[in-house]
PDB file of N, CA, C and O in Angstrom:
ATOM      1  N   UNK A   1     103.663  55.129  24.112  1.00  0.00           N
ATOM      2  CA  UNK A   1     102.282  54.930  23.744  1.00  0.00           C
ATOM      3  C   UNK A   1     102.229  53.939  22.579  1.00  0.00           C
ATOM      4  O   UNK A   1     102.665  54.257  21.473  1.00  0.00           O
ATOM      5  N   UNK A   2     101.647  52.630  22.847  1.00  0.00           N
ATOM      6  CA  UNK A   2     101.081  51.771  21.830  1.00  0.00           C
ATOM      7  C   UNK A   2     100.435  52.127  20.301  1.00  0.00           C
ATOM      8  O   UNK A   2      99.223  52.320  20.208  1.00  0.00           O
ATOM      9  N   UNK A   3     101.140  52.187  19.343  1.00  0.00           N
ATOM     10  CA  UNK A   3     100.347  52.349  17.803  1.00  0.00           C
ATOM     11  C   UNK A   3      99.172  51.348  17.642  1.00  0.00           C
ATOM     12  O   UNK A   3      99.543  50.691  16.669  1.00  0.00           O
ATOM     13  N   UNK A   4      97.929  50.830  18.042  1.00  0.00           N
ATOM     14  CA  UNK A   4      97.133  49.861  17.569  1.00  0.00           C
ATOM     15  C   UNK A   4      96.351  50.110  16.448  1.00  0.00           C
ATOM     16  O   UNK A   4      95.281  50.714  16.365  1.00  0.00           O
ATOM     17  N   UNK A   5      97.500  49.179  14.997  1.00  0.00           N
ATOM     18  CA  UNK A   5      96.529  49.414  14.057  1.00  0.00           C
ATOM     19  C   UNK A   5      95.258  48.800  13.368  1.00  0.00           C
ATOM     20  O   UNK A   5      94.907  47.630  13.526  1.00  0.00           O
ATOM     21  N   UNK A   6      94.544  49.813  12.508  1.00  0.00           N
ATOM     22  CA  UNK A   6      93.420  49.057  12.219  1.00  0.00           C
ATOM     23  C   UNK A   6      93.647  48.122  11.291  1.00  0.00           C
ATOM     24  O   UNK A   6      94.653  48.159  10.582  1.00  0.00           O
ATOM     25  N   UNK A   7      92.584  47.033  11.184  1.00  0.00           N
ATOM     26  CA  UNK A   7      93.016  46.243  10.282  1.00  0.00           C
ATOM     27  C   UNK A   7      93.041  46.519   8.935  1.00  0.00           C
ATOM     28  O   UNK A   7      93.391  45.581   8.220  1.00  0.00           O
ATOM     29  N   UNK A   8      92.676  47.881   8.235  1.00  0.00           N
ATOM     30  CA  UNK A   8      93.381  48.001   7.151  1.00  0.00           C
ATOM     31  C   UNK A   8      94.769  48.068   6.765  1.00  0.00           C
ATOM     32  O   UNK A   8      95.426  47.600   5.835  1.00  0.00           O
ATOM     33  N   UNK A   9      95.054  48.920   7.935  1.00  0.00           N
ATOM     34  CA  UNK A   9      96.352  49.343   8.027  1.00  0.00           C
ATOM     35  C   UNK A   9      96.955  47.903   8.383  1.00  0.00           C
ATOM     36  O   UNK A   9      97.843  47.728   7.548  1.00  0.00           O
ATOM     37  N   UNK A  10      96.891  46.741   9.264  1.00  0.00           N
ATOM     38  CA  UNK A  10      97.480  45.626   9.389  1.00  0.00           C
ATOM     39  C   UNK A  10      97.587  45.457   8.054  1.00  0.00           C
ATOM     40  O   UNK A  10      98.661  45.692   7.499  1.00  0.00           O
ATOM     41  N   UNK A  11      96.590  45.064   7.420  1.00  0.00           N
ATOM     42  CA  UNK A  11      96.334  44.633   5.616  1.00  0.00           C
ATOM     43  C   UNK A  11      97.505  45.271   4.764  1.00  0.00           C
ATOM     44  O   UNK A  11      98.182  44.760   3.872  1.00  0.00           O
ATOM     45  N   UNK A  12      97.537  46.452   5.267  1.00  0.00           N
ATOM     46  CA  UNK A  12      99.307  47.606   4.201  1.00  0.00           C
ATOM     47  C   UNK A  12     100.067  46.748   4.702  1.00  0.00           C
ATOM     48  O   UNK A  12     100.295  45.787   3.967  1.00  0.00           O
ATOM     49  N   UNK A  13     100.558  46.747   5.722  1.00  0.00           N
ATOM     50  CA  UNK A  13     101.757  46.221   6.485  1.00  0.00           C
ATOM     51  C   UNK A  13     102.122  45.067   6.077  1.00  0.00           C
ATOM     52  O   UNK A  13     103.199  44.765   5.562  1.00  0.00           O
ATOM     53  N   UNK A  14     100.767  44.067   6.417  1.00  0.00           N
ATOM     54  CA  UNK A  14     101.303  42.501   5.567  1.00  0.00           C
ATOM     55  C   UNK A  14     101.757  42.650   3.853  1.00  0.00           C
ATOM     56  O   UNK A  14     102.640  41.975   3.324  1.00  0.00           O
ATOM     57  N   UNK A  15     100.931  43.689   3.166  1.00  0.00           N
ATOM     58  CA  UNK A  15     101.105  43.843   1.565  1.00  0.00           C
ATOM     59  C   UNK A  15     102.860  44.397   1.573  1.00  0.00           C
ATOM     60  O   UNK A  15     103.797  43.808   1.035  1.00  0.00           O
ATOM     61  N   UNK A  16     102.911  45.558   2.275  1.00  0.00           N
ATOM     62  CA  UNK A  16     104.179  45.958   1.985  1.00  0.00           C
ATOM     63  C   UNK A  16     105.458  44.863   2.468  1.00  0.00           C
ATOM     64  O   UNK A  16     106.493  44.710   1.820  1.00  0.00           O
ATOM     65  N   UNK A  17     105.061  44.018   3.998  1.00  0.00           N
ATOM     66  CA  UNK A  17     106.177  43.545   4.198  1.00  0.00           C
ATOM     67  C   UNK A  17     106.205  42.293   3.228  1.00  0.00           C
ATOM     68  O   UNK A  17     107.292  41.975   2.745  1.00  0.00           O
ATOM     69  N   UNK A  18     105.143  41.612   2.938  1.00  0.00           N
ATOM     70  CA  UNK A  18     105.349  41.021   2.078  1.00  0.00           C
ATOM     71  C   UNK A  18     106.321  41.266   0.569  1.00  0.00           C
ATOM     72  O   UNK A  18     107.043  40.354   0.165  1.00  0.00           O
ATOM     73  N   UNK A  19     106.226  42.560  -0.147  1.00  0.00           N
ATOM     74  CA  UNK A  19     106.338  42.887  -1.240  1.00  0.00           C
ATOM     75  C   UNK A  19     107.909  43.290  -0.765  1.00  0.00           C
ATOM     76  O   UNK A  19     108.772  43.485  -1.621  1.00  0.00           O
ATOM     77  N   UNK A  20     108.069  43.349   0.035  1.00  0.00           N
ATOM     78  CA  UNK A  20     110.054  43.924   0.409  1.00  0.00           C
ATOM     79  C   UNK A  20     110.800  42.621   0.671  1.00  0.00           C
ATOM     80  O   UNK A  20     112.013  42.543   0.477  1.00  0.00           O
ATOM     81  N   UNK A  21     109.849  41.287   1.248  1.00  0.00           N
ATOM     82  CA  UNK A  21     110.441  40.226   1.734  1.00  0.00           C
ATOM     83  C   UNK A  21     111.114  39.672   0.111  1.00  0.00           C
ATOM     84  O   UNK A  21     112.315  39.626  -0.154  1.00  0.00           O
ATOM     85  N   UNK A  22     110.259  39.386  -0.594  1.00  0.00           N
ATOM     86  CA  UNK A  22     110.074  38.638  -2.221  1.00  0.00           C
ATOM     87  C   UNK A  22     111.308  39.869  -2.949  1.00  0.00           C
ATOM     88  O   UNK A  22     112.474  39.578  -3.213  1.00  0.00           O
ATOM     89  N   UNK A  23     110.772  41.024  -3.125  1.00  0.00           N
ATOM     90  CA  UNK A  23     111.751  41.812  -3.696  1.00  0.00           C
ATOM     91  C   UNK A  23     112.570  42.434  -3.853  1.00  0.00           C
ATOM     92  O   UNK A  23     113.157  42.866  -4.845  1.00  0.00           O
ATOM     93  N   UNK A  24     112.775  42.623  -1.701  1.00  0.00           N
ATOM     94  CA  UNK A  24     114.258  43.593  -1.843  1.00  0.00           C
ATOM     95  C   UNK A  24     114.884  42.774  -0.590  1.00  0.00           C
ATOM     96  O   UNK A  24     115.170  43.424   0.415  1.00  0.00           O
ATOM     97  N   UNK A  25     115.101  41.421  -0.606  1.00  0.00           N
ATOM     98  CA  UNK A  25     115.756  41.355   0.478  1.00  0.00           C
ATOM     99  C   UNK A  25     116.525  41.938   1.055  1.00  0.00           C
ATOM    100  O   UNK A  25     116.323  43.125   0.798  1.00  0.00           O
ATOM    101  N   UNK A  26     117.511  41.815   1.863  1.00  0.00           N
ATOM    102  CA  UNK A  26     118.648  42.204   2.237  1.00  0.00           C
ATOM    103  C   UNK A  26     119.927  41.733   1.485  1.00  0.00           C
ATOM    104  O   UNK A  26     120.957  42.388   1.646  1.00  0.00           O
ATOM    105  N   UNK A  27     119.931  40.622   0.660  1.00  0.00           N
ATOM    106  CA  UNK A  27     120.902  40.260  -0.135  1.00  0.00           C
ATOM    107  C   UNK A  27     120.799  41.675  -1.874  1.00  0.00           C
ATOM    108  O   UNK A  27     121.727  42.091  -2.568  1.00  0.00           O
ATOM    109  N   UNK A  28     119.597  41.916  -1.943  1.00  0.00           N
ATOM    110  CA  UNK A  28     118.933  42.890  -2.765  1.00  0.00           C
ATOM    111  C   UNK A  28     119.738  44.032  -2.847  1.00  0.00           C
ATOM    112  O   UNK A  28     120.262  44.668  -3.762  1.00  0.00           O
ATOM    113  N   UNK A  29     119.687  44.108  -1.634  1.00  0.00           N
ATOM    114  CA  UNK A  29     120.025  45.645  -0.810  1.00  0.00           C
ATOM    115  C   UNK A  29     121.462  46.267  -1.077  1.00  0.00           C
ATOM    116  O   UNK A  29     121.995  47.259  -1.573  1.00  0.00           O
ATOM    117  N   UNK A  30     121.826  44.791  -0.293  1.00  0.00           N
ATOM    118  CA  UNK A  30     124.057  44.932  -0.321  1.00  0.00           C
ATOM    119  C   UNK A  30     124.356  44.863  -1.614  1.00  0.00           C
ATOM    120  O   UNK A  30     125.342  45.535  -1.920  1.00  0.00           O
ATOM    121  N   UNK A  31     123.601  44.007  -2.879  1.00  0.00           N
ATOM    122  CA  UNK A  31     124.008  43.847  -4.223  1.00  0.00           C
ATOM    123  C   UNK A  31     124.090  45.360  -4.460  1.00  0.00           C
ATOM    124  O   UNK A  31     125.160  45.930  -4.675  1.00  0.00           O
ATOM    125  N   UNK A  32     123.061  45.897  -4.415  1.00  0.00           N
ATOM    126  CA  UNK A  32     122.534  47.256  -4.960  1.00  0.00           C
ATOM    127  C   UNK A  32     123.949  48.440  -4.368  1.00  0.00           C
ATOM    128  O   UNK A  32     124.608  49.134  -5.143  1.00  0.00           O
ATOM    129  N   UNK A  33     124.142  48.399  -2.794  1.00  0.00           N
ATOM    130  CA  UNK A  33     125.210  49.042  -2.499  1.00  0.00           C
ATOM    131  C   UNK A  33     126.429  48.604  -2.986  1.00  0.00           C
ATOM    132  O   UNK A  33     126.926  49.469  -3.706  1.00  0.00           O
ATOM    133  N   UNK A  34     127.023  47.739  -2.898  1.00  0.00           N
ATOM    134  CA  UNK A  34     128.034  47.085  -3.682  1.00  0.00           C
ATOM    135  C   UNK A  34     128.259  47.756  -4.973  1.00  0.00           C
ATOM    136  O   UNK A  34     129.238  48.449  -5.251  1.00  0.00           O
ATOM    137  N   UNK A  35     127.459  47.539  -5.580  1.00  0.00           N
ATOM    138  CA  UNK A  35     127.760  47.948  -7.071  1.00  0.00           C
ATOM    139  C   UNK A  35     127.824  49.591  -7.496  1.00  0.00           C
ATOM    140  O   UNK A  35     127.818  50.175  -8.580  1.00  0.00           O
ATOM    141  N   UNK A  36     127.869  49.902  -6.497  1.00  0.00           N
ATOM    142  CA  UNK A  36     128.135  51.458  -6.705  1.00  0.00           C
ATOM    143  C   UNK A  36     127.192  52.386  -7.727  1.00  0.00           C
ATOM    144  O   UNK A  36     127.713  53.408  -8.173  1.00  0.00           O
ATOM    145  N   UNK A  37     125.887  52.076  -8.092  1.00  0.00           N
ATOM    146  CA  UNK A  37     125.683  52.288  -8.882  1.00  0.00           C
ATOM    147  C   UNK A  37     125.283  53.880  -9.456  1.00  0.00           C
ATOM    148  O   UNK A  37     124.072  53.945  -9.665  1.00  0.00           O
ATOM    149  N   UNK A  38     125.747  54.709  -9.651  1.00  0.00           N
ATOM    150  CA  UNK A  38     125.272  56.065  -9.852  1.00  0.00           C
ATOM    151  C   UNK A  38     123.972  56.630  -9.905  1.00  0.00           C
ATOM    152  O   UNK A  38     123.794  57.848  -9.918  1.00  0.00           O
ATOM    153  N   UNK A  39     122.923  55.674  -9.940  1.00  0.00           N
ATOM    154  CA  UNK A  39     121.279  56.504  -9.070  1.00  0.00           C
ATOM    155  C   UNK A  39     121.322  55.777  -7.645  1.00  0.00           C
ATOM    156  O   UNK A  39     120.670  56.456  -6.852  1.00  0.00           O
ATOM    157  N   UNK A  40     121.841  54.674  -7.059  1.00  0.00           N
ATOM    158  CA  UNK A  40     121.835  54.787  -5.973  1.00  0.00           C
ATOM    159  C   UNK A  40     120.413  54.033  -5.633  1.00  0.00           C
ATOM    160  O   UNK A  40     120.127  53.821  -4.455  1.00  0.00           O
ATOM    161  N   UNK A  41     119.719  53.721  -6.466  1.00  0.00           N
ATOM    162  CA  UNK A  41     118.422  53.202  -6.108  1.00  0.00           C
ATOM    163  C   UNK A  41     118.237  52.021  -7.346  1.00  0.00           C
ATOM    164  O   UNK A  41     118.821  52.107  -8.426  1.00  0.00           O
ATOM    165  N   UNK A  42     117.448  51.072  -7.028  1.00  0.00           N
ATOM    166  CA  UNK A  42     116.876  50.207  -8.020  1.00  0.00           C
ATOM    167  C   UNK A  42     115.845  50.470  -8.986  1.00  0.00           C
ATOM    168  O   UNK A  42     114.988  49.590  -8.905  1.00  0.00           O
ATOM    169  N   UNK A  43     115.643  51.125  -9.660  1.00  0.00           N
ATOM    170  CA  UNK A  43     114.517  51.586 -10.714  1.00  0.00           C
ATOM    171  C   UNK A  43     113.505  50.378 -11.185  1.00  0.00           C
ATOM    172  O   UNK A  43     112.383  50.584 -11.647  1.00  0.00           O
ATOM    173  N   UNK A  44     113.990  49.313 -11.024  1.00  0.00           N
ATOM    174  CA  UNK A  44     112.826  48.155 -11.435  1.00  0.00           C
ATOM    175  C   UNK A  44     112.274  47.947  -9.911  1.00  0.00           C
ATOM    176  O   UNK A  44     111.116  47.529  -9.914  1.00  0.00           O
ATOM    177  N   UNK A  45     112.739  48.110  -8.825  1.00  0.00           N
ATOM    178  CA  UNK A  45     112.518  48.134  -7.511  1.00  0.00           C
ATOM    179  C   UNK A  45     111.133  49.526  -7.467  1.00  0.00           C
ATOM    180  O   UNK A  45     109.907  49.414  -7.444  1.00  0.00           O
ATOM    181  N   UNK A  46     111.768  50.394  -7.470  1.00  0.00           N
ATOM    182  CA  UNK A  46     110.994  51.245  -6.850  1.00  0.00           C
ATOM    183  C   UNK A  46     109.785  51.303  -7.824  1.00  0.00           C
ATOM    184  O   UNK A  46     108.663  51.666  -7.471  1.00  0.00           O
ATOM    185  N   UNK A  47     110.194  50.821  -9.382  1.00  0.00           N
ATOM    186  CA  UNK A  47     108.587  50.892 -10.336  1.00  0.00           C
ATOM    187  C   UNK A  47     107.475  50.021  -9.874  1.00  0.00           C
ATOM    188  O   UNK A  47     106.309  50.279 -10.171  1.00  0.00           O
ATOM    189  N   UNK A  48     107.867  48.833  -9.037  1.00  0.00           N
ATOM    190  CA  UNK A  48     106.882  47.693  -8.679  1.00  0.00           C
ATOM    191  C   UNK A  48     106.741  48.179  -7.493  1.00  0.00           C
ATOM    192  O   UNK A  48     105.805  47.593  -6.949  1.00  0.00           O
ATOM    193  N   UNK A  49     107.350  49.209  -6.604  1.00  0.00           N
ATOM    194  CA  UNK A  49     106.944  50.072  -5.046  1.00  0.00           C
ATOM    195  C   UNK A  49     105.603  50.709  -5.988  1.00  0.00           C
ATOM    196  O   UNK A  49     104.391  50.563  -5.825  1.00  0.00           O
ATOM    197  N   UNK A  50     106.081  51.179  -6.630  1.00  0.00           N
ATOM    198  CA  UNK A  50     105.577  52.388  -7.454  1.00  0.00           C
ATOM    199  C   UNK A  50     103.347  51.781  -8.146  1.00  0.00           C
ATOM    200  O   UNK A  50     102.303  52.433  -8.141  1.00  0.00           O
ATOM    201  N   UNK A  51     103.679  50.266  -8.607  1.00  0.00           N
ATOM    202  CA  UNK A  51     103.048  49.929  -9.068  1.00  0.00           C
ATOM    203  C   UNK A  51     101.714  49.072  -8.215  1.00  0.00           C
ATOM    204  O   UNK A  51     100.555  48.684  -8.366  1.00  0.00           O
ATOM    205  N   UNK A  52     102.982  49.124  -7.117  1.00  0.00           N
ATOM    206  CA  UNK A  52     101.970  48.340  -5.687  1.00  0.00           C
ATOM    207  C   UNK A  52     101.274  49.636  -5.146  1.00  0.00           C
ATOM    208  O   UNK A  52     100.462  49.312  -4.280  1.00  0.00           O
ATOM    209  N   UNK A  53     101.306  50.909  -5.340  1.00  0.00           N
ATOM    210  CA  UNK A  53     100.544  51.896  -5.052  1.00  0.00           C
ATOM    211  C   UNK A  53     101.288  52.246  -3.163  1.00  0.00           C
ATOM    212  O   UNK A  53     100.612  52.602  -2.198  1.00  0.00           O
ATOM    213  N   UNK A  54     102.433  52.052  -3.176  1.00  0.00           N
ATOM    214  CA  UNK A  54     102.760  52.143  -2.070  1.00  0.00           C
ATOM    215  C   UNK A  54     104.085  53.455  -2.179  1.00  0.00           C
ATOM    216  O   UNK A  54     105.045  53.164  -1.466  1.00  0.00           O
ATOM    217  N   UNK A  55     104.193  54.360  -2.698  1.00  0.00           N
ATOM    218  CA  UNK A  55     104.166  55.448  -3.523  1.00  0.00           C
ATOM    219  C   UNK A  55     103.532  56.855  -3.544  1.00  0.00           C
ATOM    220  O   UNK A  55     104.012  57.983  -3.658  1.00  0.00           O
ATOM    221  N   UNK A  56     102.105  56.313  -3.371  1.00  0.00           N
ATOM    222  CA  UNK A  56     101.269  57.296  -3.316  1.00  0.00           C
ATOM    223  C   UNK A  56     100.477  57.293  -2.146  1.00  0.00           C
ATOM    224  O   UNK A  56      99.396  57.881  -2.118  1.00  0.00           O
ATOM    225  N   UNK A  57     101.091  56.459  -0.838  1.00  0.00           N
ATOM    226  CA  UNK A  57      99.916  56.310   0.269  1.00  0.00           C
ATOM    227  C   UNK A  57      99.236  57.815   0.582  1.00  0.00           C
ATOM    228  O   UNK A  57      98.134  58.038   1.083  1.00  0.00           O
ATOM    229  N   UNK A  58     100.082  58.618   0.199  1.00  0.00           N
ATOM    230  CA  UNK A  58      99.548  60.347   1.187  1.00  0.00           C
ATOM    231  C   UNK A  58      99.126  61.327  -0.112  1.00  0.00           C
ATOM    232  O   UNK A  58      98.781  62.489   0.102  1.00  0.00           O
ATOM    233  N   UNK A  59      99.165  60.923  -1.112  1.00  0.00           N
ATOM    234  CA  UNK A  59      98.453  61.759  -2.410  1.00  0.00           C
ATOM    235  C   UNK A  59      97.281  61.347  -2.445  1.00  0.00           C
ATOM    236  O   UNK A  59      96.817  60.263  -2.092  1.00  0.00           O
ATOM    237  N   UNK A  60      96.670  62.488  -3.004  1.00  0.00           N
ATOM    238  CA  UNK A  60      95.287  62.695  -2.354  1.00  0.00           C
ATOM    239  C   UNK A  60      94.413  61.742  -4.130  1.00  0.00           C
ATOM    240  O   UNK A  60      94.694  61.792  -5.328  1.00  0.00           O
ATOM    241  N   UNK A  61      93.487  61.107  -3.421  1.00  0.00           N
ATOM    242  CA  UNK A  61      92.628  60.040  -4.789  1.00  0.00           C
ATOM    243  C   UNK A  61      92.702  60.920  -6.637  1.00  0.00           C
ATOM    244  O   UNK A  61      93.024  60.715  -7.808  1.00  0.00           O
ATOM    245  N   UNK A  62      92.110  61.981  -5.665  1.00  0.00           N
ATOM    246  CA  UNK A  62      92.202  62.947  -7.224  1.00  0.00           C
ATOM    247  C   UNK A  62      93.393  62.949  -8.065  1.00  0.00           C
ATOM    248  O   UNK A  62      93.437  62.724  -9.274  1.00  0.00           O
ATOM    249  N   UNK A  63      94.276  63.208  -7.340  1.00  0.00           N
ATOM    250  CA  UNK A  63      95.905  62.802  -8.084  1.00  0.00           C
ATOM    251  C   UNK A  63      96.737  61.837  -8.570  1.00  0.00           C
ATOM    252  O   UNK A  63      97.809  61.706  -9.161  1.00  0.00           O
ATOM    253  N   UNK A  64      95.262  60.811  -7.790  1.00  0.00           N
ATOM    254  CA  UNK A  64      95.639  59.385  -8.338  1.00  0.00           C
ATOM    255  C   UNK A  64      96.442  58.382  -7.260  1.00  0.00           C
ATOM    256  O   UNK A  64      96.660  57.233  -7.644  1.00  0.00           O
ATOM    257  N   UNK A  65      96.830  58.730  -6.098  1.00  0.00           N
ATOM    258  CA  UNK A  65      97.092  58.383  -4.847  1.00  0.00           C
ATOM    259  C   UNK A  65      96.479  57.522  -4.292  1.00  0.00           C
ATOM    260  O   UNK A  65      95.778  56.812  -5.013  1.00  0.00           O
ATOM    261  N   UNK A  66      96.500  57.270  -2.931  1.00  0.00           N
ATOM    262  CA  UNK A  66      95.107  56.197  -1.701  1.00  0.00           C
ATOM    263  C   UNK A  66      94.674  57.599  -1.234  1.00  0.00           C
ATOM    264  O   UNK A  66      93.451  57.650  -1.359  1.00  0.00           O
ATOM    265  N   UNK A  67      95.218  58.909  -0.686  1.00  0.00           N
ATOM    266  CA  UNK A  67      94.633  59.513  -0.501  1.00  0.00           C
ATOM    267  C   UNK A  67      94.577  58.875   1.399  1.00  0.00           C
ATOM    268  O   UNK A  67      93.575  58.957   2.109  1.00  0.00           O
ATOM    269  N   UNK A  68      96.158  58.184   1.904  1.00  0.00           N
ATOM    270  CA  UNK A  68      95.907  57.822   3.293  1.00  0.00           C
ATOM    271  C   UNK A  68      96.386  58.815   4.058  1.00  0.00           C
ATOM    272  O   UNK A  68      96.258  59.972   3.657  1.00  0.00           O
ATOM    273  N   UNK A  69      96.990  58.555   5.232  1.00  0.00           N
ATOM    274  CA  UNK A  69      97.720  59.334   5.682  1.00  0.00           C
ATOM    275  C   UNK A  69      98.888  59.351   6.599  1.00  0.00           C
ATOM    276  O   UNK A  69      99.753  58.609   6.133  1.00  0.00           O
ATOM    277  N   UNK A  70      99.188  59.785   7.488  1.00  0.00           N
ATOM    278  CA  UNK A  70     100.074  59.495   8.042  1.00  0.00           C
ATOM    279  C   UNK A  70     100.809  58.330   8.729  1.00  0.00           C
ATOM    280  O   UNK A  70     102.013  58.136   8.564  1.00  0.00           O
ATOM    281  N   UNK A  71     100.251  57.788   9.283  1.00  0.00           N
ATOM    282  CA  UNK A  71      99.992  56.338   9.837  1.00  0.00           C
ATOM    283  C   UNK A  71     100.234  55.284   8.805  1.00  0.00           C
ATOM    284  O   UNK A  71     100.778  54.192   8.964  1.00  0.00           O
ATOM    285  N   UNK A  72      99.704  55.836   7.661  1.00  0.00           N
ATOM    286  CA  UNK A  72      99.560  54.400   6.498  1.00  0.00           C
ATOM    287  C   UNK A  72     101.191  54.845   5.797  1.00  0.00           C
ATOM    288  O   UNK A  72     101.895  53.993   5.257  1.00  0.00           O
ATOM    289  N   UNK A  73     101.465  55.808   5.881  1.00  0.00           N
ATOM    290  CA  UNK A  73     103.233  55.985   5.474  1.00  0.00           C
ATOM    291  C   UNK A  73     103.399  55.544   6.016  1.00  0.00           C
ATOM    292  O   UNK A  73     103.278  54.386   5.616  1.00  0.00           O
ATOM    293  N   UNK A  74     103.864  55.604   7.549  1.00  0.00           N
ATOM    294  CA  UNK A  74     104.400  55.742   8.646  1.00  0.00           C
ATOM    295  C   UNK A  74     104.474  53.815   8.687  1.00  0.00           C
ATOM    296  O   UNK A  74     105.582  53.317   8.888  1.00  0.00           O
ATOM    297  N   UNK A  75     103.073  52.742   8.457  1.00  0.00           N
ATOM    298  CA  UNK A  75     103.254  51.273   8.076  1.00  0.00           C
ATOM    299  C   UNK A  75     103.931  51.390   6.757  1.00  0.00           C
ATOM    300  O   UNK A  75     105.027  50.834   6.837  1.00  0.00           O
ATOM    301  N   UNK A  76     103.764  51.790   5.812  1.00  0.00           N
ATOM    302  CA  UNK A  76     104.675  51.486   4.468  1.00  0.00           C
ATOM    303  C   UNK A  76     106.569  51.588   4.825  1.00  0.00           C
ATOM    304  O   UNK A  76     107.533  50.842   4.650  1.00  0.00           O
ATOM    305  N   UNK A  77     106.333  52.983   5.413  1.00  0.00           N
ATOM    306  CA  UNK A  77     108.113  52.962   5.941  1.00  0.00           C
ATOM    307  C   UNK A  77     108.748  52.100   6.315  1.00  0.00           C
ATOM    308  O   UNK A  77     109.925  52.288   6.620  1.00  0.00           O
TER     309      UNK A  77
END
């Protein structure tokens, strides 16, 4: 079955793939594994995930979230 998304959700998709193309390439990625680093994650990486509000797609507005849902993870993933 076909996912056809709406064009907001197109709108996440271009924001997020955009924001992974510029900041985590794949050269990003292997540096990051390579180096063995004991969190295992990029912390200046995930603060600008964090800051692009792509983080909080499924927390609800009150908490300070988008308050989206499944689907809009499901494009961020």
């Amino acid at each position: 079955m076909p996912l056809i998304l709406t064009e907001e959700q197109t709108m996440l998709k271009a924001a997020a793939d955009g924001f992974l193309n510029e900041k985590a390439p794949i050269a990003h990625l292997r540096k990051l594994r390579d180096s063995r680093d004991a969190d295992g994650v990029s912390r200046e990486l995930w603060r600008a995930f964090g800051e692009m509000g792509f983080a909080g797609v499924v927390i609800p507005e009150a908490h300070g979230g988008s308050g989206l849902g499944a689907v809009e993870a499901g494009v961020v993933a």
